[in-house]
C-alpha positions as CSV (number, residue, x, y, z in Angstrom):
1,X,-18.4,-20.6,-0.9
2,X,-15.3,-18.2,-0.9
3,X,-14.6,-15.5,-2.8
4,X,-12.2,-14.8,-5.8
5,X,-10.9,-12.6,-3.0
6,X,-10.5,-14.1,-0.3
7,X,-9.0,-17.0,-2.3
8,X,-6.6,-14.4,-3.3
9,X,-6.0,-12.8,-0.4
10,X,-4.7,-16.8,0.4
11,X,-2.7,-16.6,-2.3
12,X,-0.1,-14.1,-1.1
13,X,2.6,-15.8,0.8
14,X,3.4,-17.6,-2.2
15,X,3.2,-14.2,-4.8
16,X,5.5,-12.5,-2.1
17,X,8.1,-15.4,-2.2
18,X,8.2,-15.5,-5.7
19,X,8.7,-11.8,-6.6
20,X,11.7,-11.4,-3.7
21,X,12.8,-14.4,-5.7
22,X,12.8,-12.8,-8.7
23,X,13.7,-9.4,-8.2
24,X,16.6,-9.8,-5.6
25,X,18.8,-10.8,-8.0
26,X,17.9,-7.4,-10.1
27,X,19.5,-5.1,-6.6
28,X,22.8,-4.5,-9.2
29,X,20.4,-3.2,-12.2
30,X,18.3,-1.2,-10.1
31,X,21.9,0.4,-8.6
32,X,23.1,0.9,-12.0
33,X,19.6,2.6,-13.7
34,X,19.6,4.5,-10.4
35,X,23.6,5.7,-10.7
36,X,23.7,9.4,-10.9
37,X,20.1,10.0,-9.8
38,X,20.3,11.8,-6.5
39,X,16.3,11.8,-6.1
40,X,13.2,9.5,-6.8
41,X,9.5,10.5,-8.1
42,X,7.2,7.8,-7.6
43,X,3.8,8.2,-10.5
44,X,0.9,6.2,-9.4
45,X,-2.8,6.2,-9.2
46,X,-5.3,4.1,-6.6
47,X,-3.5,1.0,-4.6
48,X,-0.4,1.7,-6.6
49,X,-0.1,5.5,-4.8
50,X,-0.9,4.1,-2.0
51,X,2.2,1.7,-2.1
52,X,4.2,4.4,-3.6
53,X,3.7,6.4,0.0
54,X,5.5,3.4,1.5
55,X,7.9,3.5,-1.1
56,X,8.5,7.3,-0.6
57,X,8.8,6.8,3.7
58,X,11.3,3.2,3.0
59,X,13.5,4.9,0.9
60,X,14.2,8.4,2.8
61,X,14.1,6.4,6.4
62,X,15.9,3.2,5.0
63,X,18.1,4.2,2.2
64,X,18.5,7.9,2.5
65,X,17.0,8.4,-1.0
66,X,15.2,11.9,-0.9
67,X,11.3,10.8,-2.9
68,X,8.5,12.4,-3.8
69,X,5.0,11.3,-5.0
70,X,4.5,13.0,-8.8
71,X,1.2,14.7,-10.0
72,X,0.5,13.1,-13.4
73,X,-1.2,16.1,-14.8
74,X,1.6,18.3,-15.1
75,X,2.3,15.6,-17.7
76,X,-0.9,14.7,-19.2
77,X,-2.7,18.1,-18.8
78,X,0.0,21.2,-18.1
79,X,2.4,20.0,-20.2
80,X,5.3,21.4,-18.9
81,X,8.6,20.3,-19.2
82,X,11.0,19.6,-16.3
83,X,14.8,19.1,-15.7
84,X,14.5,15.5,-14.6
85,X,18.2,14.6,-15.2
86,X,19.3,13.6,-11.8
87,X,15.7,12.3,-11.2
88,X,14.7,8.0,-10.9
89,X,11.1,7.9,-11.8
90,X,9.6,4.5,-10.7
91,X,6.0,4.1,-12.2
92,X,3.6,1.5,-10.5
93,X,0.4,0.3,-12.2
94,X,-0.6,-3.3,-11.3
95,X,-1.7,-4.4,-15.1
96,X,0.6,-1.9,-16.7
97,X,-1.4,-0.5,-19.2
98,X,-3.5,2.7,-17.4
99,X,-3.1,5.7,-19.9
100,X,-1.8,8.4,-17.7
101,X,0.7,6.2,-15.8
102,X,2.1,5.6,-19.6
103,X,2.2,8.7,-20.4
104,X,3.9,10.0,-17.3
105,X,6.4,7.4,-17.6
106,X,7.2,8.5,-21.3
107,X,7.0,12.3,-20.2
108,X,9.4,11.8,-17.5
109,X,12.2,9.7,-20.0
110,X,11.7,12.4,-22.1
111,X,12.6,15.1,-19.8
112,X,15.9,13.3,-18.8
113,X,15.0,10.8,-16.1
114,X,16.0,7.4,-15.3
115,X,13.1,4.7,-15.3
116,X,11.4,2.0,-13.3
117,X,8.3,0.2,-14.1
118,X,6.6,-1.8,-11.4
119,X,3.5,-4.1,-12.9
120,X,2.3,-7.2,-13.2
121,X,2.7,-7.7,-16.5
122,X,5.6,-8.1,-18.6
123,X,4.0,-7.6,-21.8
124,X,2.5,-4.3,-20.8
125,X,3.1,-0.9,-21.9
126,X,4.9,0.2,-19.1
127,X,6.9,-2.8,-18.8
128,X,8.1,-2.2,-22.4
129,X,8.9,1.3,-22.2
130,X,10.7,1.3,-19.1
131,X,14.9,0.9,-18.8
132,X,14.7,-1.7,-16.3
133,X,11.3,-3.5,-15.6
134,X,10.4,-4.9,-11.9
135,X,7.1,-7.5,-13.2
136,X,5.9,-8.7,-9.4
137,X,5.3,-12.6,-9.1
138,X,1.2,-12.4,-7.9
139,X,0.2,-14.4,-11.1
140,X,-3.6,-13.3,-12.8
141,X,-5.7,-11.4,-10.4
142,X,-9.5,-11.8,-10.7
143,X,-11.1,-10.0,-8.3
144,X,-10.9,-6.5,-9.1
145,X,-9.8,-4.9,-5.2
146,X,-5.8,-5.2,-5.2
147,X,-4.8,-7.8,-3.1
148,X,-1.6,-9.8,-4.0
149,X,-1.2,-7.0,-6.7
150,X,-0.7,-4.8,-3.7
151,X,1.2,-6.7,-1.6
152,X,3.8,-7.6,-4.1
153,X,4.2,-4.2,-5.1
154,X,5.3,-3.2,-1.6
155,X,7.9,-6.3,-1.7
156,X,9.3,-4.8,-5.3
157,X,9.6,-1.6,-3.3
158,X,11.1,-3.2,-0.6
159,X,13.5,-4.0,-3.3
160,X,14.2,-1.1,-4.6
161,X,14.8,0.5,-1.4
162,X,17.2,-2.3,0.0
163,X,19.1,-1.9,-3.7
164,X,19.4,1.9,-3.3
165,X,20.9,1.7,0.7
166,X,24.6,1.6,1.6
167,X,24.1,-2.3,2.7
168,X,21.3,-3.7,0.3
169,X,21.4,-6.8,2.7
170,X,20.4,-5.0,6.0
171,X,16.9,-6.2,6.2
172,X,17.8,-9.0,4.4
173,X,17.2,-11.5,7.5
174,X,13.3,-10.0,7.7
175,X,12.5,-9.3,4.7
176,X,12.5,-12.6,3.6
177,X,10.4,-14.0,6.8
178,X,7.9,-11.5,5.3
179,X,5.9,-14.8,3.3
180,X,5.8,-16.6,6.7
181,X,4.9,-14.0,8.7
182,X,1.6,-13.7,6.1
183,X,1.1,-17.7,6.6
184,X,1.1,-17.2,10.2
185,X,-1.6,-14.4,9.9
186,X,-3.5,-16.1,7.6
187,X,-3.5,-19.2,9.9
188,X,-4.4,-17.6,12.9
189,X,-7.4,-15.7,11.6
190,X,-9.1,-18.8,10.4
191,X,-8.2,-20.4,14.3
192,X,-7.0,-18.2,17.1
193,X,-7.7,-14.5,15.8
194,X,-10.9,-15.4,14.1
195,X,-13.2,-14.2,17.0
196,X,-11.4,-10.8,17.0
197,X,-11.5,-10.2,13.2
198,X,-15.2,-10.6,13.3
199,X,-15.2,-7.9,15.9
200,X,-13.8,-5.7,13.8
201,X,-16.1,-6.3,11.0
202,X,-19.2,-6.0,13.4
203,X,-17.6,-2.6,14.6
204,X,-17.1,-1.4,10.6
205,X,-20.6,-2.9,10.2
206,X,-22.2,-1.0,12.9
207,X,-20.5,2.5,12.5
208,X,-21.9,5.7,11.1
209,X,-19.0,7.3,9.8
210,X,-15.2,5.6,9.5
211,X,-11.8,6.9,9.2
212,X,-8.7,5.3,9.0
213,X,-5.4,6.8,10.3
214,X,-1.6,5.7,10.5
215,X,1.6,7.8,10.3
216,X,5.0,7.2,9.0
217,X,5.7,3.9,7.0
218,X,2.4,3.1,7.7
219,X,0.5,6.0,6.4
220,X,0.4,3.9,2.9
221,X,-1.6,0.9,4.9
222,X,-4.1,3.4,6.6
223,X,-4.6,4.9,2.7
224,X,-5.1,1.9,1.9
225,X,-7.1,0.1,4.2
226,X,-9.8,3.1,3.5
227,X,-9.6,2.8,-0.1
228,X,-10.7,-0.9,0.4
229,X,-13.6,-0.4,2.7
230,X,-14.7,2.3,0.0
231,X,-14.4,0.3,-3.0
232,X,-15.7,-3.2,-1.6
233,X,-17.9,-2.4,0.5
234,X,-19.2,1.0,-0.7
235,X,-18.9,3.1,2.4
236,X,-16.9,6.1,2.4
237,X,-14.1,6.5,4.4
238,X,-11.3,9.0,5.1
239,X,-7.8,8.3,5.4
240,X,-5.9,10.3,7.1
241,X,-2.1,11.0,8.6
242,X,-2.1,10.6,12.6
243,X,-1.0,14.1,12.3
244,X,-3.3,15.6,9.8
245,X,-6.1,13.9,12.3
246,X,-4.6,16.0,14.9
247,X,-5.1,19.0,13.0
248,X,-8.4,19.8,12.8
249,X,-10.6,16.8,11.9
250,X,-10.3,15.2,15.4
251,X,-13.0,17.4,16.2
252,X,-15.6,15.3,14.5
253,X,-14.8,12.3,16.5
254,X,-17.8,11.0,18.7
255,X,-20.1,8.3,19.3
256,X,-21.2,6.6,15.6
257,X,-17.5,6.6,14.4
258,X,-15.0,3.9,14.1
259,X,-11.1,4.9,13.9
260,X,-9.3,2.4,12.1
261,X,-5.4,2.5,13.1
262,X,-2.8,0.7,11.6
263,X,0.6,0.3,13.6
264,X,3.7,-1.0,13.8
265,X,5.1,-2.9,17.4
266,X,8.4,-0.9,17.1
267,X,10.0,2.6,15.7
268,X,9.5,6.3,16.9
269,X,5.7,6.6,16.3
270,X,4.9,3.4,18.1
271,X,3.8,5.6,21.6
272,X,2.4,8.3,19.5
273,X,-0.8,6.2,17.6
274,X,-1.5,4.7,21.1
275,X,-2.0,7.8,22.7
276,X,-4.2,8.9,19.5
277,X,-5.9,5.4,20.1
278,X,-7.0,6.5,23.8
279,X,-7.7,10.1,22.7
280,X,-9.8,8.5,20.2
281,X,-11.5,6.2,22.3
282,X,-12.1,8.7,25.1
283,X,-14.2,11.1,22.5
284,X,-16.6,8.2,22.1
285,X,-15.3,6.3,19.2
286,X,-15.0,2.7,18.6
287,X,-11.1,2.5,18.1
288,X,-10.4,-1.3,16.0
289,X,-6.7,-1.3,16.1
290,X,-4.4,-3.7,13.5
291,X,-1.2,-4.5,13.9
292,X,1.0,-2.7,17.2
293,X,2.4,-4.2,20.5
294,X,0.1,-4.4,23.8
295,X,0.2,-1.5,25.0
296,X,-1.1,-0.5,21.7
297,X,-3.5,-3.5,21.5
298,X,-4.7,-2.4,24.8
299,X,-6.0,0.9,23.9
300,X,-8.4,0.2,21.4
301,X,-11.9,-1.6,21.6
302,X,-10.9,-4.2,19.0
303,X,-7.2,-5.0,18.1
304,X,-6.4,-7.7,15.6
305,X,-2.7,-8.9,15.9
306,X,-0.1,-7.8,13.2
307,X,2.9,-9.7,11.8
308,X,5.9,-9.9,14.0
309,X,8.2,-7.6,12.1
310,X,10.1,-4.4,12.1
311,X,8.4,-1.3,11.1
312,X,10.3,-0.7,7.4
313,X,8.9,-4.1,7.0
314,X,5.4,-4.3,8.6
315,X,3.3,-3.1,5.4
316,X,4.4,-6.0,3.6
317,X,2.2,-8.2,6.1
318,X,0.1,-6.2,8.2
319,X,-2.6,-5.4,5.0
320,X,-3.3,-8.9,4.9
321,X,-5.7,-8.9,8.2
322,X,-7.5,-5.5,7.2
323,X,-7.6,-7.2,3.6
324,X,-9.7,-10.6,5.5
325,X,-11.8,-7.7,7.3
326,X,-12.8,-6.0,4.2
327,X,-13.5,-8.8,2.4
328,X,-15.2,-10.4,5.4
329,X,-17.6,-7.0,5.8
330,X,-18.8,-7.1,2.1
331,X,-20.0,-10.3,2.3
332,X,-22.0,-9.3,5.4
333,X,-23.3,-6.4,3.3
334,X,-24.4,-8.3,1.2
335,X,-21.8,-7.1,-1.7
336,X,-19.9,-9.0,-4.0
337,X,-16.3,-8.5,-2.8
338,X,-14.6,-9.5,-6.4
339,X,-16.3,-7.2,-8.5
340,X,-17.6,-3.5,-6.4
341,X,-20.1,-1.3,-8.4
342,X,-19.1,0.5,-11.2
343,X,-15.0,-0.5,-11.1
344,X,-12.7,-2.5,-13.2
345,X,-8.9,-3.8,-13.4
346,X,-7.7,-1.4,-15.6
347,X,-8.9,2.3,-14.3
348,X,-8.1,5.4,-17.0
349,X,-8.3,8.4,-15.4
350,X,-9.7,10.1,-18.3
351,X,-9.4,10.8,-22.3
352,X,-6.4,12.2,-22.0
353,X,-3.8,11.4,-24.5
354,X,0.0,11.1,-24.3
355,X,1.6,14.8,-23.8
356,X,3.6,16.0,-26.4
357,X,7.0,16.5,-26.8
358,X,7.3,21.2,-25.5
């Protein structure tokens, strides 16, 4: 029998088509809440920071937006104020209601900012409070991991970014091939790709110690692809920039580890992860590669074919085979993939209360 989670995962073309549906439309709004705002600070915890790195690398490659990632506890714990006046704060929590995302949000209207809530759930907290709402389309979400929760916040930032560029319809023509290129995934790891998926969850099964690396607009699917293997499947994993790999840690790599790298088939970094891929592999470790072109493919022990789109783009899709892997690997664990130890939908970070006004 299937899991809530895999059934889920299955369930993603049709969440992604239905929140471009419904948030396309909302490209003048977001330009209008936006007007003025010459920056944007992204507040997140968990999966949602994890999409919010995308959301940070789409908007300053794409849209020439300048973004940052916020620290919630200069909010909930410091207290301080800040001049956020020509700030956009877009806040991302899946179900909406996680206290210190609230309270952020609040914080940062408070201290002059535009905002943007991206959830879930219209009827939520952050939903309400926000001046212009972006609810994603993935419908109730069981399991607890973040699958189609996930997803369709990247397409809401995809949004937001094409809103916020010069031509909002530039990536128009892909971005709305994104729900077919996850069919065609989908398909083709039940037929054609199955054989290699299980490789990669053998590899996972068999390691020691994993990482998982990526750089760029796919830093945010590396982050995330360790976060999954953590939660579901209760090993720990690092995540890690190609480049903060580079510096330092590499030195660990050996025999026992497998390097999990996430890649794009185009942009500038495209030569750069494969040559980390056969550095990688040449230390000893078992390199099981997602996504890239053949070259890429090429250099590491298992590679498991991505979606056939452009980089600013490939997040959208490419989660959706390590998402089958993950979900796959628990199962051979032993775990239950829908609900991991000691986790639930809605995660407060502590007791915290809402800041007050300085």
């Amino acid at each position: 029998m299937s899991s809530q989670m895999a059934r889920e995962i299955a369930e993603q073309p049709t969440a992604v088509r239905a929140t471009l549906d419904s948030l396309v439309p909302l490209r003048g709004e977001l330009r209008t809440v936006a007007a003025g705002r010459n920056q944007v600070l992204f507040v997140a915890r968990g999966s949602s920071d994890n999409a919010a790195v995308y959301g940070r690398y789409l908007l300053e490659t794409h849209s020439g937006v300048s973004a940052a990632l916020a620290a919630p506890s200069i909010a909930t714990h410091y207290r301080r104020e800040r001049d956020l006046s020509s700030t956009l704060v877009v806040s991302l929590s899946q179900a909406g209601e996680t206290a210190e995302i609230v309270a952020t949000q609040d914080w940062a209207r408070r201290c002059g900012a535009a905002t943007v809530a991206i959830t879930n759930d219209p009827n939520s907290a952050l939903a309400a409070a926000a001046d212009l709402p972006l609810v994603t389309r993935a419908g109730q979400e069981f399991a607890v991991p973040a699958t189609k929760s996930y997803t369709t916040q990247l397409t809401a930032l995809a949004v937001l970014a094409t809103a916020l560029c010069p031509d909002p319809e530039l990536l128009d023509a892909d971005l709305f091939r994104v729900p077919k290129e996850i069919e065609r995934l989908l398909a083709e790891s039940a037929v054609d790709d199955a054989r290699v998926l299980e490789q990669a969850v053998s590899a996972l099964e068999q390691a020691d110690s994993i990482l998982a690396a990526g750089r760029g607009l796919l830093l945010g699917t590396a982050l995330e692809v360790a976060l999954k293997i953590e939660e579901t499947c209760l090993r720990p994993v690092r995540g890690l920039s190609y480049a903060d790999l580079r510096h330092g840690p590499i030195a660990v790599v050996g025999e026992g580890l497998a390097a999990v790298l996430v890649a794009a088939s185009d942009g500038p970094l495209r030569s750069a992860i494969t040559d980390l891929a056969a550095d990688l592999a040449s230390r000893g470790a078992t390199v099981v590669g997602f996504g890239g072109d053949e070259e890429f493919r090429a250099a590491c022990d298992v590679a498991v074919p991505g979606p056939e789109l452009i980089e600013a783009l490939t997040p959208l899709a490419l989660i959706v085979a390590a998402q089958l892997a993950v979900e796959s690997l628990a199962r051979r664990l032993g775990l239950d993939p829908d609900a991991p130890r000691g986790l639930s939908k809605v995660t407060q970070t502590d007791r915290s209360h809402a800041p007050t006004k300085g």
